[in-house]
PyMOL commands that place a pseudoatom at each C-alpha (Angstrom):
pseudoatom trace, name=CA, resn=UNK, resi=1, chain=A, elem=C, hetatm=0, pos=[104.977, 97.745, 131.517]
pseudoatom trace, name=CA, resn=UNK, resi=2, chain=A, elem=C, hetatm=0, pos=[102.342, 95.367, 129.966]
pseudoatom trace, name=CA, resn=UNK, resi=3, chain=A, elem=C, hetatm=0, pos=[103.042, 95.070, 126.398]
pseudoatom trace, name=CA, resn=UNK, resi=4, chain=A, elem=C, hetatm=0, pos=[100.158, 92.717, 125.387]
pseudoatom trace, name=CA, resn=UNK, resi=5, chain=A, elem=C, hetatm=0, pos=[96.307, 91.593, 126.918]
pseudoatom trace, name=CA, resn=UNK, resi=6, chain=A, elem=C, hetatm=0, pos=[94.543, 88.685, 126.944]
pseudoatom trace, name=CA, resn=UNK, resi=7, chain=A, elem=C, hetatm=0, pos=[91.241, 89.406, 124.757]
pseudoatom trace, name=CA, resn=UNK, resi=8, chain=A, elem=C, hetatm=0, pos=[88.406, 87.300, 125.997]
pseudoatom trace, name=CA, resn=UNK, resi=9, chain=A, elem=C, hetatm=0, pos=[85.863, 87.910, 123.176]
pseudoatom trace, name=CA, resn=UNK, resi=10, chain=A, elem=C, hetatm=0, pos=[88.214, 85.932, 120.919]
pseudoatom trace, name=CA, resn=UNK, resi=11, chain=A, elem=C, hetatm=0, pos=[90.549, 84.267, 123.072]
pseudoatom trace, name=CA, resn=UNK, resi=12, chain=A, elem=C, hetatm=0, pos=[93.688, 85.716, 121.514]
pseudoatom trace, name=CA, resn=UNK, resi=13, chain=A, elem=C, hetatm=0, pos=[96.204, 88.058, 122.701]
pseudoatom trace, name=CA, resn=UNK, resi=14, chain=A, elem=C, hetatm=0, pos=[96.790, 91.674, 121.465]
pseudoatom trace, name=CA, resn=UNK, resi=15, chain=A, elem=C, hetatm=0, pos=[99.513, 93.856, 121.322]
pseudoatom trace, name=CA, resn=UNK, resi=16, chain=A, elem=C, hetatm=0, pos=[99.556, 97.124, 119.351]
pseudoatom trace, name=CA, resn=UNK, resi=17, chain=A, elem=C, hetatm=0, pos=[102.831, 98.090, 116.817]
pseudoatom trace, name=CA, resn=UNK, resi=18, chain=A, elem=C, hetatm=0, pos=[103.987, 100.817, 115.070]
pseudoatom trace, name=CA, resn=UNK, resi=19, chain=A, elem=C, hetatm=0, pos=[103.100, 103.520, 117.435]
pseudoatom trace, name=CA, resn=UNK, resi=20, chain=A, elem=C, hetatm=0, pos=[99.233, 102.223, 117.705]
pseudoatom trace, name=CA, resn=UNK, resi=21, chain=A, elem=C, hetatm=0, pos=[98.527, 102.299, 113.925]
pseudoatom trace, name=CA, resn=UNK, resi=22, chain=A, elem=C, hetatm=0, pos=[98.483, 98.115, 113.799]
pseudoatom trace, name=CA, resn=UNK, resi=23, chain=A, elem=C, hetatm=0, pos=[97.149, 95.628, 115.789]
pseudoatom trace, name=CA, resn=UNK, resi=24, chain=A, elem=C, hetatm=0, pos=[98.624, 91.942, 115.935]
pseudoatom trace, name=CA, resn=UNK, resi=25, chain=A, elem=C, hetatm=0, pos=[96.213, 89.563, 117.344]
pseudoatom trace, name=CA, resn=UNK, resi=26, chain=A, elem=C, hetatm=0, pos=[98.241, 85.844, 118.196]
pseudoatom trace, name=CA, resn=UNK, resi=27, chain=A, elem=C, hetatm=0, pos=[97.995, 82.662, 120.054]
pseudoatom trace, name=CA, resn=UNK, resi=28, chain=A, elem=C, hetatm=0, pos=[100.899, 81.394, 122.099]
pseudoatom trace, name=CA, resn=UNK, resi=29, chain=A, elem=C, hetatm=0, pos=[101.749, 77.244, 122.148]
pseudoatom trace, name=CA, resn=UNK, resi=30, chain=A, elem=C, hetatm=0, pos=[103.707, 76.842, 125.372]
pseudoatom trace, name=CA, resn=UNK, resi=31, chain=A, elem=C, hetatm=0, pos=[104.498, 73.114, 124.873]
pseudoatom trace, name=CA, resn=UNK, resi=32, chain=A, elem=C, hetatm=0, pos=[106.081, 74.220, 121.508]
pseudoatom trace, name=CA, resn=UNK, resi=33, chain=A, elem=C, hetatm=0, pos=[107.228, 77.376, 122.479]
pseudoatom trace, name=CA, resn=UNK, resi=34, chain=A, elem=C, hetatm=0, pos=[105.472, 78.548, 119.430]
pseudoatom trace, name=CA, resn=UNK, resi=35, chain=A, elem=C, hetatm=0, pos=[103.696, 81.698, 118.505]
pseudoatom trace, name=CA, resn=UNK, resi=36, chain=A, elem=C, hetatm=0, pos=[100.943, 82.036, 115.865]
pseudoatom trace, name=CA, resn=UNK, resi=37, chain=A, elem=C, hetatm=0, pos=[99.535, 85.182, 114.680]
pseudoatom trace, name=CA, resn=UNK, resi=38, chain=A, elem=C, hetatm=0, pos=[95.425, 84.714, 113.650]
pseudoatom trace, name=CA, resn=UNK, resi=39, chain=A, elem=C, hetatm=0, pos=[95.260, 88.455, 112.959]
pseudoatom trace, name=CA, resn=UNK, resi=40, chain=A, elem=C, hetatm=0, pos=[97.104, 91.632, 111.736]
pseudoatom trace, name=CA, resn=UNK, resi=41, chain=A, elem=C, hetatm=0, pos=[94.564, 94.871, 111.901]
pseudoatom trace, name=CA, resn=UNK, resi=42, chain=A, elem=C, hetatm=0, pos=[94.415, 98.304, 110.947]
pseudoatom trace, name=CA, resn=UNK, resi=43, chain=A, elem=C, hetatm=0, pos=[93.510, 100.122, 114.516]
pseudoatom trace, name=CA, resn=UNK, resi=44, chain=A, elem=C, hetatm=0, pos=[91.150, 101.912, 111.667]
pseudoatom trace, name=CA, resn=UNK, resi=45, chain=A, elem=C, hetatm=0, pos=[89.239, 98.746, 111.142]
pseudoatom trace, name=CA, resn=UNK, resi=46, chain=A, elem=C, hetatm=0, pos=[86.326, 97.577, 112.945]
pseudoatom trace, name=CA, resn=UNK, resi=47, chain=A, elem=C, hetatm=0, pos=[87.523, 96.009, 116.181]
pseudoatom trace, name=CA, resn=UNK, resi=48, chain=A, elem=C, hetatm=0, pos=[87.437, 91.955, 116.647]
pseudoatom trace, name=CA, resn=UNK, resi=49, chain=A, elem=C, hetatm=0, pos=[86.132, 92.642, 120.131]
for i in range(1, 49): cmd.bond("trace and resi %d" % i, "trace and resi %d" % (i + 1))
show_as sticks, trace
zoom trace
């Protein structure tokens, strides 16, 4: 099951939360083992893509 995609238009990834209502947009750092979240949308908003 693929929980997240790689968004080219803004080189982020995206997953979708609370039952598709949210959308969580985030970078991941491998060499830190770090993730940083750039964005945190409404799925009611206009899209980032």
């Amino acid at each position: 099951m693929l929980l997240s995609k790689f968004v080219e238009g803004v080189k982020l990834y995206k997953i979708l939360i609370m039952k598709g209502k949210f959308a969580l947009y985030y970078d991941f750092i491998e060499e830190e083992n770090l993730i940083v979240i750039k964005f945190f949308r409404s799925t009611k908003q206009k899209p980032l893509e």
